[in-house]
Structures are given as structure tokens and as C-alpha cells.
PDB file of N, CA, C and O in Angstrom:
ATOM      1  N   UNK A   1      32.223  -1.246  19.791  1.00  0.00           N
ATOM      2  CA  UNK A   1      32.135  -0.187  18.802  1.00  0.00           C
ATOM      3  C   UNK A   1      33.496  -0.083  18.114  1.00  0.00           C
ATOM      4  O   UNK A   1      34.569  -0.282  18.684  1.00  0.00           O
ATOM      5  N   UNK A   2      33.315   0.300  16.629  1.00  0.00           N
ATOM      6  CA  UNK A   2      34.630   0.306  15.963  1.00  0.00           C
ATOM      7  C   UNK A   2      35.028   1.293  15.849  1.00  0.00           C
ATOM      8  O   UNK A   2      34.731   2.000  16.812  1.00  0.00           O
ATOM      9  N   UNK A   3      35.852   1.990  14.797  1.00  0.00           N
ATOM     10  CA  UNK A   3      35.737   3.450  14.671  1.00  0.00           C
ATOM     11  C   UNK A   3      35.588   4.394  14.517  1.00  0.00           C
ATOM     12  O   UNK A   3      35.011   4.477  13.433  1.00  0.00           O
ATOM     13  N   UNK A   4      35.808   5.806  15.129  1.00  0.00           N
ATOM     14  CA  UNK A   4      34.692   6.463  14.810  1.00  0.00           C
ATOM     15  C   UNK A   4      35.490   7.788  13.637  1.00  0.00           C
ATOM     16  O   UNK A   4      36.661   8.151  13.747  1.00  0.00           O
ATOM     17  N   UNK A   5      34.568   8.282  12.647  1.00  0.00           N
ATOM     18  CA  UNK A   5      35.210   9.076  11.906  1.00  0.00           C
ATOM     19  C   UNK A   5      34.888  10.932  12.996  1.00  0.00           C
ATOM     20  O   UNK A   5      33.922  11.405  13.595  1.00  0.00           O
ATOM     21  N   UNK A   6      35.904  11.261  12.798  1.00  0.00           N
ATOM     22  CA  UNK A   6      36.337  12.253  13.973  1.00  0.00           C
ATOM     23  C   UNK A   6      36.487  13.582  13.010  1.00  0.00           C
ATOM     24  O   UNK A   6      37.145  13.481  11.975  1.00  0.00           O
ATOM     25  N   UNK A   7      35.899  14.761  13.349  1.00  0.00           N
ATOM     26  CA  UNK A   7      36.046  16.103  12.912  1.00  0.00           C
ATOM     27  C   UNK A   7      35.825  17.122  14.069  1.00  0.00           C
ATOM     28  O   UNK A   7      35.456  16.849  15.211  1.00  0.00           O
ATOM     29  N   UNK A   8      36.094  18.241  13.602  1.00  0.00           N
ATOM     30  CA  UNK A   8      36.027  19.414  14.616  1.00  0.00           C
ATOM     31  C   UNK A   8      35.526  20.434  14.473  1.00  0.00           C
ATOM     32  O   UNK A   8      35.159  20.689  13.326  1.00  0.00           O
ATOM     33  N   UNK A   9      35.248  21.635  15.727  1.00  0.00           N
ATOM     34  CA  UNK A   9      34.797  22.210  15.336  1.00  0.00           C
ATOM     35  C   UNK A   9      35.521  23.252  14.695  1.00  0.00           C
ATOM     36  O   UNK A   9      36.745  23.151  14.776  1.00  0.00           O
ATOM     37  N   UNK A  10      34.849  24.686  13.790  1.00  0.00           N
ATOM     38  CA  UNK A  10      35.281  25.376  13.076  1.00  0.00           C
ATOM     39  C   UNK A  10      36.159  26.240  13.865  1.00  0.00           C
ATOM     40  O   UNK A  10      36.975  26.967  13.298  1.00  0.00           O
ATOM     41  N   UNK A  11      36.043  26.206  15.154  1.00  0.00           N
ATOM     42  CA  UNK A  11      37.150  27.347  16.257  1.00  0.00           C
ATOM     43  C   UNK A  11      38.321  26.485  16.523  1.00  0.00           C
ATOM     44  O   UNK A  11      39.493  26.835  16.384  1.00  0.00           O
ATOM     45  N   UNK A  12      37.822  25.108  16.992  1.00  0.00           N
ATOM     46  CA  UNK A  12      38.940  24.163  16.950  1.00  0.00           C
ATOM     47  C   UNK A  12      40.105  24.081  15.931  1.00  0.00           C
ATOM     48  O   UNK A  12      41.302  24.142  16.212  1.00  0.00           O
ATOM     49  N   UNK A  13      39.461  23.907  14.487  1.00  0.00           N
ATOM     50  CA  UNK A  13      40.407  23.936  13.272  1.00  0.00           C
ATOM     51  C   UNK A  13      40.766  25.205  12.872  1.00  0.00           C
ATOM     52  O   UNK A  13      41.497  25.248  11.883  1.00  0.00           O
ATOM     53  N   UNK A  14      40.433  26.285  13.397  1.00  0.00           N
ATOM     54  CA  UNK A  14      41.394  27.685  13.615  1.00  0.00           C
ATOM     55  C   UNK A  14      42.152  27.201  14.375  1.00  0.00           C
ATOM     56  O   UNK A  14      43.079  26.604  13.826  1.00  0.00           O
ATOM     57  N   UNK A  15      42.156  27.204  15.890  1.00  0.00           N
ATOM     58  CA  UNK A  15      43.359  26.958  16.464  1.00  0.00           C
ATOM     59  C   UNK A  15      44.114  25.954  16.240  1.00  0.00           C
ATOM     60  O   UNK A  15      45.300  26.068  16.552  1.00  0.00           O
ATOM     61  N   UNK A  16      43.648  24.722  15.653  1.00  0.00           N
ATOM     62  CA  UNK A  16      44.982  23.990  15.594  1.00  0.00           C
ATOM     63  C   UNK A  16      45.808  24.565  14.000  1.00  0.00           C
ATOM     64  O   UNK A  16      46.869  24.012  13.710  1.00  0.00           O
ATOM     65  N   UNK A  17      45.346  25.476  13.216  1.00  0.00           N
ATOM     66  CA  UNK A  17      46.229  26.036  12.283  1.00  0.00           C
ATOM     67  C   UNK A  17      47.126  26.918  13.014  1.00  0.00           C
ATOM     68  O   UNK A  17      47.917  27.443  12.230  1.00  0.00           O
ATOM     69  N   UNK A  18      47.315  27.307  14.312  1.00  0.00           N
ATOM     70  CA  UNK A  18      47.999  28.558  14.527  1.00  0.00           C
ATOM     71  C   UNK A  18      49.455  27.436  15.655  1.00  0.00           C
ATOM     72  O   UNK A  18      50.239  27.920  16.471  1.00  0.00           O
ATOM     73  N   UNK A  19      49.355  26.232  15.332  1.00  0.00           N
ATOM     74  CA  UNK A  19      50.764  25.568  15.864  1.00  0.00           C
ATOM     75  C   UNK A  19      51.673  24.880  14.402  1.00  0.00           C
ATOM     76  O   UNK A  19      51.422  24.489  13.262  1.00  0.00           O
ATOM     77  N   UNK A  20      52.600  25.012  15.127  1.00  0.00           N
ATOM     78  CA  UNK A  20      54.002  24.640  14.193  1.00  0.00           C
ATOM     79  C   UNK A  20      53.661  23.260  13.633  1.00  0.00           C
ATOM     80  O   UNK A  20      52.891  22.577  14.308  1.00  0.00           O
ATOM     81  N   UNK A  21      54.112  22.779  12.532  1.00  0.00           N
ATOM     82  CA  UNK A  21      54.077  22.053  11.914  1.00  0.00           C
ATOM     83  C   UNK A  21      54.177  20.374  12.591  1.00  0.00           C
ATOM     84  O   UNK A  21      53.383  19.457  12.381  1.00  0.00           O
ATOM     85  N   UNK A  22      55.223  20.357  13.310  1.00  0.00           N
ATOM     86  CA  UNK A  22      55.066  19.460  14.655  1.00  0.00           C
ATOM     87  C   UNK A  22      54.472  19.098  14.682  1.00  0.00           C
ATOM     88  O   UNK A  22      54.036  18.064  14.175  1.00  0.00           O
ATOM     89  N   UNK A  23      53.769  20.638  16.066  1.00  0.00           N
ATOM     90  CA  UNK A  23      52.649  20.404  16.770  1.00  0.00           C
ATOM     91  C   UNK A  23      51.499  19.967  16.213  1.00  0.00           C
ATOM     92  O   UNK A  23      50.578  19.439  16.836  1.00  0.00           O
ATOM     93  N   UNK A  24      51.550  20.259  14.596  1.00  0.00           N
ATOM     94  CA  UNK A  24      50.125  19.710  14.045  1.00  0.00           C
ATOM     95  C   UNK A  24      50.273  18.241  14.102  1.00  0.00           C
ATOM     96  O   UNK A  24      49.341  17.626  14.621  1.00  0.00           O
ATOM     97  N   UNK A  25      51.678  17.317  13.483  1.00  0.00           N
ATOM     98  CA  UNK A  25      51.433  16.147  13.760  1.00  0.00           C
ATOM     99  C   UNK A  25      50.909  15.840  15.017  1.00  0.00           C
ATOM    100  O   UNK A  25      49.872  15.180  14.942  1.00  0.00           O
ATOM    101  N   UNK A  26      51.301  16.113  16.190  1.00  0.00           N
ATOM    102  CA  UNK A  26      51.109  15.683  17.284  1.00  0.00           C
ATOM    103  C   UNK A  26      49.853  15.887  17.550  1.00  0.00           C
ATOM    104  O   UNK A  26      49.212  14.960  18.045  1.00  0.00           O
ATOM    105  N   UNK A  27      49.332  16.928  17.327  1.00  0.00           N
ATOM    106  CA  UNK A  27      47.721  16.743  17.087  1.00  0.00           C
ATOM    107  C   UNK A  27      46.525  16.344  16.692  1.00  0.00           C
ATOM    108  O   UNK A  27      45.396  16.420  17.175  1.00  0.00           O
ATOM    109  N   UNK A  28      46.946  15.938  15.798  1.00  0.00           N
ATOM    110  CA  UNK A  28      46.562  15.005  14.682  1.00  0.00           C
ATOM    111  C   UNK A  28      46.372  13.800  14.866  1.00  0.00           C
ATOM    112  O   UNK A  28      45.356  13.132  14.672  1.00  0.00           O
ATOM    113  N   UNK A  29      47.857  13.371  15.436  1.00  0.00           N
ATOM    114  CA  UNK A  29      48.033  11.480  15.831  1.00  0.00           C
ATOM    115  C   UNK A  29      47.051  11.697  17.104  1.00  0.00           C
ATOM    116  O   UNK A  29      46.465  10.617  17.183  1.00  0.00           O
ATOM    117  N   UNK A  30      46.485  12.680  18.321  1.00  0.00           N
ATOM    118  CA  UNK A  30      45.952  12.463  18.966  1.00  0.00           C
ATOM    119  C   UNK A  30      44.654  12.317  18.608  1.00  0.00           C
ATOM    120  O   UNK A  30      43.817  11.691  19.259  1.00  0.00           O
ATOM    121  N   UNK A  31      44.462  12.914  17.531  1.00  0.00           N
ATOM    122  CA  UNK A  31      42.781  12.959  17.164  1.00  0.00           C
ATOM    123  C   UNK A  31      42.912  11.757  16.309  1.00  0.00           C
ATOM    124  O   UNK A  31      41.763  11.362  16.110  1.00  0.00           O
ATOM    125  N   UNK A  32      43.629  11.105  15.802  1.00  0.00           N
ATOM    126  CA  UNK A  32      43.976   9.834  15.045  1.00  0.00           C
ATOM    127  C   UNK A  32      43.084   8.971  16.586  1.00  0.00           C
ATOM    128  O   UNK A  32      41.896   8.648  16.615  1.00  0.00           O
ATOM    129  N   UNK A  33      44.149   8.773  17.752  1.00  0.00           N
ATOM    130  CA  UNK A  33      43.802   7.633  18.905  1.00  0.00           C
ATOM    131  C   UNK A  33      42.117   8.002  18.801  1.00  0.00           C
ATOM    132  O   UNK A  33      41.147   7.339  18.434  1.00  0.00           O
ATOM    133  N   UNK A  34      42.260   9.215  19.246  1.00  0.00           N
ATOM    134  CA  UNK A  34      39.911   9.178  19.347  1.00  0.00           C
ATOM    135  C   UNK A  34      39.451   8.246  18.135  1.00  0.00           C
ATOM    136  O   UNK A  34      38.740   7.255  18.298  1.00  0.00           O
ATOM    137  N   UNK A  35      39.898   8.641  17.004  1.00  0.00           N
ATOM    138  CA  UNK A  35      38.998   8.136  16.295  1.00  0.00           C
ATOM    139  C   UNK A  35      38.782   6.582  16.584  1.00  0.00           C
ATOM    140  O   UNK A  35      37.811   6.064  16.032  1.00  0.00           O
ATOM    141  N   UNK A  36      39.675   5.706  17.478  1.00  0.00           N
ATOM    142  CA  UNK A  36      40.073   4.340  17.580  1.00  0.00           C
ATOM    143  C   UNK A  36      38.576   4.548  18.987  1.00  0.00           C
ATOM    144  O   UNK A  36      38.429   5.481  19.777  1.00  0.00           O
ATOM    145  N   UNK A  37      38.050   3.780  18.880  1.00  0.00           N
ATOM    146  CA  UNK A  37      36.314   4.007  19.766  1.00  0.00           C
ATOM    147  C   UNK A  37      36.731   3.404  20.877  1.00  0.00           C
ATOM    148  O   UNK A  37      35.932   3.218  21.794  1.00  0.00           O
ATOM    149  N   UNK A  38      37.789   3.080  20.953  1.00  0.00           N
ATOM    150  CA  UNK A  38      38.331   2.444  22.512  1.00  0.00           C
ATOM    151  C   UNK A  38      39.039   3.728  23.751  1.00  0.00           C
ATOM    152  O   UNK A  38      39.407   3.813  24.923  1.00  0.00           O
ATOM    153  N   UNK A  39      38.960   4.165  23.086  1.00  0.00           N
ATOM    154  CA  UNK A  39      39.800   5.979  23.217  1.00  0.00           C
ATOM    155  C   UNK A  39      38.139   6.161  24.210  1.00  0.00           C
ATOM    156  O   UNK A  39      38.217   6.405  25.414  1.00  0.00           O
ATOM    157  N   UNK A  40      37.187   6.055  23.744  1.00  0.00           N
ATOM    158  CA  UNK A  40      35.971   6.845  23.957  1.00  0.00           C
ATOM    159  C   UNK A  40      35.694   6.654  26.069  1.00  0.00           C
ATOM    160  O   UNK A  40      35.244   7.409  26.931  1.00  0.00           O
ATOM    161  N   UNK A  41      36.522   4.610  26.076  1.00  0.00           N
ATOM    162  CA  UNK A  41      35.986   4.488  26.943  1.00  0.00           C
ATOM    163  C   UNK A  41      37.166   4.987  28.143  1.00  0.00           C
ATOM    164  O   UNK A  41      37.189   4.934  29.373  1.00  0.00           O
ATOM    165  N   UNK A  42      38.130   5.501  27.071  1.00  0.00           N
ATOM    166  CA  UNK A  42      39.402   5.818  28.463  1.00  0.00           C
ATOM    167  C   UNK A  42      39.023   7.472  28.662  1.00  0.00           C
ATOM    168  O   UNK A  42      39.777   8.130  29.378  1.00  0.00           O
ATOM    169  N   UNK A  43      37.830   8.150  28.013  1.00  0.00           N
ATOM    170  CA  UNK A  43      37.406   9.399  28.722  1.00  0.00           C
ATOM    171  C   UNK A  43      36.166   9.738  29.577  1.00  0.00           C
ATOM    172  O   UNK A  43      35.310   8.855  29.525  1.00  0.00           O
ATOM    173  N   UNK A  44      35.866  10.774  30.333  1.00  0.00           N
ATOM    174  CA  UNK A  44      35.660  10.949  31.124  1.00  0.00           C
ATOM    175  C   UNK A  44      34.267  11.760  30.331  1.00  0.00           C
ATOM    176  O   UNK A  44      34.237  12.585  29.418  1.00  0.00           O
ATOM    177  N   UNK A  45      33.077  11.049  31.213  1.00  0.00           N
ATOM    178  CA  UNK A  45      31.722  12.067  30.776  1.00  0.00           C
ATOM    179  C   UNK A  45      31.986  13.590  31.346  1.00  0.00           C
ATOM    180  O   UNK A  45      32.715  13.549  32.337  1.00  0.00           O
ATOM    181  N   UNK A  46      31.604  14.857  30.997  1.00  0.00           N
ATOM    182  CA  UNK A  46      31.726  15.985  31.498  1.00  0.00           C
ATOM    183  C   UNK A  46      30.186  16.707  30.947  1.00  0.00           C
ATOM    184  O   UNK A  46      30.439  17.718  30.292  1.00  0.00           O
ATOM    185  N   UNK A  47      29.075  16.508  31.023  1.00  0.00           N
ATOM    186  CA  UNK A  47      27.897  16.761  31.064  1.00  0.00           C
ATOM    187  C   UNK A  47      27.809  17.364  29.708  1.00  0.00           C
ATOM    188  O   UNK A  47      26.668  17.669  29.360  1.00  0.00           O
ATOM    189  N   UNK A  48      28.676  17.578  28.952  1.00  0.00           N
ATOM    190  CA  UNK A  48      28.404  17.499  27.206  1.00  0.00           C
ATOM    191  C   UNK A  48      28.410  16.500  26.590  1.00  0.00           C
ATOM    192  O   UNK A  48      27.449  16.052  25.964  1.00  0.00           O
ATOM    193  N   UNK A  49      29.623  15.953  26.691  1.00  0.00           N
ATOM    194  CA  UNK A  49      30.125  14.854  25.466  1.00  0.00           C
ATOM    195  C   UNK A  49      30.847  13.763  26.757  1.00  0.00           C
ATOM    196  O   UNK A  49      30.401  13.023  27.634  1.00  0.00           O
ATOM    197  N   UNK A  50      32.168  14.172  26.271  1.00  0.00           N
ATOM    198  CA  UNK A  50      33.680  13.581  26.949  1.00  0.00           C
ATOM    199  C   UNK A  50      34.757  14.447  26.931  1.00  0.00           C
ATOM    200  O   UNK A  50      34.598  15.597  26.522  1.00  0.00           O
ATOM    201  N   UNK A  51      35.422  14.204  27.171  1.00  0.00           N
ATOM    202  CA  UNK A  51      37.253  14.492  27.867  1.00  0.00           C
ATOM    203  C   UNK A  51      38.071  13.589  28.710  1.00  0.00           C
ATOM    204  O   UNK A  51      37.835  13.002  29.766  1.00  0.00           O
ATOM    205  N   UNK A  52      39.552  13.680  27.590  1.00  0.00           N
ATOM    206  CA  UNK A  52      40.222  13.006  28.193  1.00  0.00           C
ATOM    207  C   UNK A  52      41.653  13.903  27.903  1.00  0.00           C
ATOM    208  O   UNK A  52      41.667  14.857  27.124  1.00  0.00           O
ATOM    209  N   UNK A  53      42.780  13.464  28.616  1.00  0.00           N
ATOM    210  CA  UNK A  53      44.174  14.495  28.286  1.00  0.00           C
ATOM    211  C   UNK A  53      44.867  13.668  26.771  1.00  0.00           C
ATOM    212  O   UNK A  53      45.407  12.619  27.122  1.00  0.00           O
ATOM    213  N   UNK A  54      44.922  13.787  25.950  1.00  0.00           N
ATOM    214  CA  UNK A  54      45.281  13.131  24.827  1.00  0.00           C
ATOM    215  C   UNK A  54      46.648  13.162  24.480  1.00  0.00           C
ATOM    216  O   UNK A  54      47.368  12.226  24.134  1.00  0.00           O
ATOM    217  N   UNK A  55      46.932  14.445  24.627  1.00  0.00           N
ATOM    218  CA  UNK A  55      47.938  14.941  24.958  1.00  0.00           C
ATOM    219  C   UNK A  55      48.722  15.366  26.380  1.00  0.00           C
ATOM    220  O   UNK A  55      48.004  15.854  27.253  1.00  0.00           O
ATOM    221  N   UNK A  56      49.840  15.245  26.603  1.00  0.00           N
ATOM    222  CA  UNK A  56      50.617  15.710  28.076  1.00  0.00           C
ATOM    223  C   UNK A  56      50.350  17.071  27.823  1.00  0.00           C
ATOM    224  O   UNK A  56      50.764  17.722  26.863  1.00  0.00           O
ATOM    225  N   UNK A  57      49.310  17.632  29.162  1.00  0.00           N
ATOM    226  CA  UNK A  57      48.640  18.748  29.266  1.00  0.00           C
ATOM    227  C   UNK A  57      47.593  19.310  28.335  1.00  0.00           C
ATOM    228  O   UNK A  57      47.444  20.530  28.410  1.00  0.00           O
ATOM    229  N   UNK A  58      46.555  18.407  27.144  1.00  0.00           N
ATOM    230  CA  UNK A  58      45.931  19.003  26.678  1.00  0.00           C
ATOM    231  C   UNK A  58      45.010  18.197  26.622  1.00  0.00           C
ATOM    232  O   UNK A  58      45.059  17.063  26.146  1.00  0.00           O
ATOM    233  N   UNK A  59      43.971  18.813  27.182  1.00  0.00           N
ATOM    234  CA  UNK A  59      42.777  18.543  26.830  1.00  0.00           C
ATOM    235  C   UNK A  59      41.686  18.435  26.077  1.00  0.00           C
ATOM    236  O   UNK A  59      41.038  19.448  25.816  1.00  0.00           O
ATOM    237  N   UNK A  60      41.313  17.220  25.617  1.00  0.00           N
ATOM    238  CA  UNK A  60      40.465  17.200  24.376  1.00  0.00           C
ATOM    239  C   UNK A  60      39.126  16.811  24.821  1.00  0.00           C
ATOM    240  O   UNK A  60      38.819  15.835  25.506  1.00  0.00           O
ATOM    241  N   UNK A  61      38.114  18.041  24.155  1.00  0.00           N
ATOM    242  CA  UNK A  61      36.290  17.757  24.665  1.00  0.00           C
ATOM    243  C   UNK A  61      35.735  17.198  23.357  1.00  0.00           C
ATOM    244  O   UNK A  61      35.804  17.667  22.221  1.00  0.00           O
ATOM    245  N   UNK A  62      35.197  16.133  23.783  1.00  0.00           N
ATOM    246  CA  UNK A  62      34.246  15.966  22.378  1.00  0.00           C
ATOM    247  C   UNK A  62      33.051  15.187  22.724  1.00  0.00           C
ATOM    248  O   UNK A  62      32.864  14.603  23.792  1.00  0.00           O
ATOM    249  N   UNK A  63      32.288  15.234  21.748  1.00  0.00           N
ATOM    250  CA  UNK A  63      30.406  14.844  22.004  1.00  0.00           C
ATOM    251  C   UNK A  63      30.680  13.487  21.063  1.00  0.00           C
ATOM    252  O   UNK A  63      31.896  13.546  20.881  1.00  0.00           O
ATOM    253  N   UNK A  64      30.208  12.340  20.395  1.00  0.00           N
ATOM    254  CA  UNK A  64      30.244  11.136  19.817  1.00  0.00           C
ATOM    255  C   UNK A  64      28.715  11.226  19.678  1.00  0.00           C
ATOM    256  O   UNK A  64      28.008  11.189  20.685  1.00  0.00           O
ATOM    257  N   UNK A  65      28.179  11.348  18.409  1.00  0.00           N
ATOM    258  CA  UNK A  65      27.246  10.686  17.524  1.00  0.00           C
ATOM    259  C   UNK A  65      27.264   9.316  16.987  1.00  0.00           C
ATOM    260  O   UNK A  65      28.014   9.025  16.055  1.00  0.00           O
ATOM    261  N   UNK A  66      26.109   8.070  17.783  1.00  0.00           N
ATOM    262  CA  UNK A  66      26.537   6.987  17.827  1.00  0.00           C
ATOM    263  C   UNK A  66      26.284   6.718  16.395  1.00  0.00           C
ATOM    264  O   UNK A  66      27.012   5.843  15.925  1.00  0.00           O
ATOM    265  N   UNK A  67      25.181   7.412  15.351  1.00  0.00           N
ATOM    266  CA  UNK A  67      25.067   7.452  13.802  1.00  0.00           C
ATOM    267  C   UNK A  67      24.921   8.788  13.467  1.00  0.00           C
ATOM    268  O   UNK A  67      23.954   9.492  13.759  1.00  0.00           O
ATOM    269  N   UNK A  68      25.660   9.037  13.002  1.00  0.00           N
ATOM    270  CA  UNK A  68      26.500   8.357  12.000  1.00  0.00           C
ATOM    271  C   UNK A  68      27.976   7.817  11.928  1.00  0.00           C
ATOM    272  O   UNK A  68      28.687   7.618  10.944  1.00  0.00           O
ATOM    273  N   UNK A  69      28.239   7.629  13.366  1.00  0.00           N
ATOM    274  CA  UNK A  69      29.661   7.282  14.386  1.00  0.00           C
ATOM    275  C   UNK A  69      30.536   8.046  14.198  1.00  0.00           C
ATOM    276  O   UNK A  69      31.447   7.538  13.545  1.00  0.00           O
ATOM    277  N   UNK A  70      30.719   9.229  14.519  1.00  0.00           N
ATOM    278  CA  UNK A  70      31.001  10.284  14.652  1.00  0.00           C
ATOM    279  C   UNK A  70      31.208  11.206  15.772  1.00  0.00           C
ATOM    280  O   UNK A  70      30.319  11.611  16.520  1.00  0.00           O
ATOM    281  N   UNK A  71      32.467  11.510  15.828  1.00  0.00           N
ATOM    282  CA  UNK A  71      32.957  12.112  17.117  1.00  0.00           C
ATOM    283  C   UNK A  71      33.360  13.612  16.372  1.00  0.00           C
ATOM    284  O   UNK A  71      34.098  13.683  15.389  1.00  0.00           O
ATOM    285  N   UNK A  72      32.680  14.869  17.089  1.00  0.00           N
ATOM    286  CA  UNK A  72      33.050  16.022  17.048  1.00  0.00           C
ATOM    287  C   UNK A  72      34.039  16.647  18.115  1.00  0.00           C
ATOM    288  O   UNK A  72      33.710  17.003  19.247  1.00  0.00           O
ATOM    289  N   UNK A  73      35.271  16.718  17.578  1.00  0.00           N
ATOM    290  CA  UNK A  73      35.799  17.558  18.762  1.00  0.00           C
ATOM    291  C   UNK A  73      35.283  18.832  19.017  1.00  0.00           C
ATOM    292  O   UNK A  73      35.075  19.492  17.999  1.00  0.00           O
ATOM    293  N   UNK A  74      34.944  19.514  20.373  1.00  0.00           N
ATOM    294  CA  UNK A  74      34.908  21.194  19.911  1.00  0.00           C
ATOM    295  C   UNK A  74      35.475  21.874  20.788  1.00  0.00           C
ATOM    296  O   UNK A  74      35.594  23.099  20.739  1.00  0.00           O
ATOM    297  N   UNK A  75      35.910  21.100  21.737  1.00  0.00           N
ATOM    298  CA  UNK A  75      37.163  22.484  22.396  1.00  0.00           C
ATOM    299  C   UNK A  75      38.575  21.591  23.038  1.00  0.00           C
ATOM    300  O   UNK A  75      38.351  20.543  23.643  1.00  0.00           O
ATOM    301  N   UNK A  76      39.915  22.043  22.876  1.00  0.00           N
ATOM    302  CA  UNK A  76      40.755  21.670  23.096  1.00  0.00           C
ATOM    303  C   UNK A  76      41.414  22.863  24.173  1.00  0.00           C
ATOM    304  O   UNK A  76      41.713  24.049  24.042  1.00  0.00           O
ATOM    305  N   UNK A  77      41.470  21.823  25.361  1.00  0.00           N
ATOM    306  CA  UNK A  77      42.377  23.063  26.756  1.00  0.00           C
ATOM    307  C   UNK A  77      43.803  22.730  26.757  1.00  0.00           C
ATOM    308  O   UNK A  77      44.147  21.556  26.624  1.00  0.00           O
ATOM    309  N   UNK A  78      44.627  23.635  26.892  1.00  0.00           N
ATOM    310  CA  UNK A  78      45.894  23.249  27.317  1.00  0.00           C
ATOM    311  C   UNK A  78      45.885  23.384  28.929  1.00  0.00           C
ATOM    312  O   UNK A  78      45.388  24.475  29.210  1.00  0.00           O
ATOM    313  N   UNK A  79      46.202  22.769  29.917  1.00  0.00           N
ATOM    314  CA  UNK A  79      46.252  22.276  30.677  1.00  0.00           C
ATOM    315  C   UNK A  79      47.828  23.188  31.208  1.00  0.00           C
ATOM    316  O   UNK A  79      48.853  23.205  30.527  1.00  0.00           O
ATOM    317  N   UNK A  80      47.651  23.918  32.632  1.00  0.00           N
ATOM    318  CA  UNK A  80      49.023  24.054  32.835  1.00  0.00           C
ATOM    319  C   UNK A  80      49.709  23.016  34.404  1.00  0.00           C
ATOM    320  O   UNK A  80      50.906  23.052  34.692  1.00  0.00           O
TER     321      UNK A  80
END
């Protein structure tokens, strides 16, 4: 599988507006790696979608629609 075009959900893209400018890159380049479909197989089924730590301490959940290849993120944990 190649790659997948990656969006989020509408609570998700609230919270990632409420980090520093940074932190948005850094968020970003992580949701950049998902979209790479090789990402898909370094996460972990969790009886929705997937999860994997994308970030050091954060956790990213997302479901993958194989069409229209499409990965929804919809909840991101910070991890302590």
C-alpha cells in the first residue's frame, strides 16, 4: 500500500490549534510519517482503527479507509 491521504477529526484540529507554533510543526511532520502507509504497519490494532506513539509521549488513534485511502485521525493522547 502507498500513501495514504490523512485528515482529522474536527476535536482533533481544535486541539492541535491550541499548541505553539513548534509544536504544530512537530505535529504535523508526525501526521506527515502516517500518511507514509508503512507507518500503518508499525501500529498497533486497538478495536477501532490503530495507534501508535508518533510522537515521544503522544499518542496517535486513527481508523484507515482502504478507499478512498484514507486515514482519519480522531484522538491524540499525550502520554505521561
Amino acid at each position: 500500500m502507498s500513501g495514504l491521504r490523512v485528515t482529522t477529526t474536527a476535536e482533533v484540529s481544535m486541539e492541535l490549534g491550541t499548541y505553539g507554533a513548534e509544536r504544530q510543526e512537530e505535529l504535523h511532520a508526525a501526521l506527515d510519517r502516517l500518511a507514509d502507509a508503512s507507518a500503518i504497519g508499525a501500529g498497533t490494532p486497538d478495536g477501532v482503527g490503530w495507534y501508535a506513539e508518533l510522537l515521544p509521549g503522544m499518542a496517535f488513534h486513527w481508523v484507515v479507509l482502504e478507499q478512498p485511502r484514507l486515514a482519519i485521525v480522531w484522538q491524540i493522547v499525550l502520554r505521561n
